[in-house]
N, C-alpha and C positions, 0 to 999 in steps of 0.2 A: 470590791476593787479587783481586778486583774491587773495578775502578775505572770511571769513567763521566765523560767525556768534556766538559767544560761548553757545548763549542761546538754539536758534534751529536749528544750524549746516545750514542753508542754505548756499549755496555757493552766492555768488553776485561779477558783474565784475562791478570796479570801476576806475575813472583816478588812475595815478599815483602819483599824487599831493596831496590825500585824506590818502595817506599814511602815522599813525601816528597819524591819527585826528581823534575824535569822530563823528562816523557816527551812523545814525539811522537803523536797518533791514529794509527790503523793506518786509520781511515777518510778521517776528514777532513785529517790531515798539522798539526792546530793542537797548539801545546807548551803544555803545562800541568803541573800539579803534582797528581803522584798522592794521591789520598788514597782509602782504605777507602770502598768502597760498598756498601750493602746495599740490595739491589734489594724497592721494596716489593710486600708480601703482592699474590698475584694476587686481582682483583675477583670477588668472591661474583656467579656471576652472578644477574642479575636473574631472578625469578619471569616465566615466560611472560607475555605479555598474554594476555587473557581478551579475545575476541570478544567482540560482542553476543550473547548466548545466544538464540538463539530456540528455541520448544518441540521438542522431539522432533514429529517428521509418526507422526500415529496414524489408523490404520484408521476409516474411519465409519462402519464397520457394527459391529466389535465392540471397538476402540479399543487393539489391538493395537499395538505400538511395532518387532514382527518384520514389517518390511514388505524390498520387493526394488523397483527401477527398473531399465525395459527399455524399449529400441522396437520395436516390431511389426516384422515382415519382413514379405516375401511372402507372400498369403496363396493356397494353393494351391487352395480351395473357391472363394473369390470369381473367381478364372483360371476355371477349370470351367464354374462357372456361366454368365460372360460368354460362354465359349466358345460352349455349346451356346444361349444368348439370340444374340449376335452375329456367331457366326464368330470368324475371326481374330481378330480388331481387337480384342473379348472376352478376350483372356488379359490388358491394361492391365489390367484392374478387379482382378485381385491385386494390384497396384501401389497399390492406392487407401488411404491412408494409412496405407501403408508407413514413413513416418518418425515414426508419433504414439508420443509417449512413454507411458508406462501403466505405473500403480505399483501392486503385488501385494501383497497381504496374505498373508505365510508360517503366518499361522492359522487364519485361516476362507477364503482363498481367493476373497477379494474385490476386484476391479480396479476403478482407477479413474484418470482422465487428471488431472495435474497441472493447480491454477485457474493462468490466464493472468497474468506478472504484467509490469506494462507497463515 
């Protein structure tokens, strides 16, 4: 049988024969008088919350919802180029917005930089 504790709510399984009779908690050490408990139904949980939905991001050339986000690496034309314009000092310009992020369109192949949002 289960019983449940008044003082600190533990639950404890005990004979059936102890039914009725002062027992001690096996947590708390408080004496009380056993009685039948039936531990209530577990809570339904709640429905997820629901974010603020904003639109699905679509393509603005052909309104596409298969789109891909990436940032640029190195770019190994614009090194080259600087190279043979600058020398050395020429291979920075692959570097040159190396970190800008650019979102691809997986249909028609269409890129374009995220608007800035403050």
């Amino acid at each position: 049988m289960k019983t449940q504790c008044p003082e600190c709510k533990a639950e404890q399984d005990i004979p059936l024969e102890y039914k009725g009779q002062n027992i001690k908690c096996s947590s708390c050490k408080t004496l009380f008088s056993a009685k039948e408990y039936t531990p209530p139904p577990p809570e339904k949980p709640s429905p997820p919350q629901k974010q603020s939905e904003s639109p699905p991001i679509k393509c603005p050339k052909c309104g596409s919802t298969q789109i891909m986000g990436g940032r640029r690496g190195f770019s190994g034309g614009k090194a080259i180029g600087g190279a043979i314009a600058l020398g050395p000092i020429g291979i920075l310009a692959g570097l040159h917005k190396s970190k800008k992020i650019v979102i691809s369109c997986l249909n028609c192949g269409h890129e374009w930089e995220p608007p800035n949002n403050p």
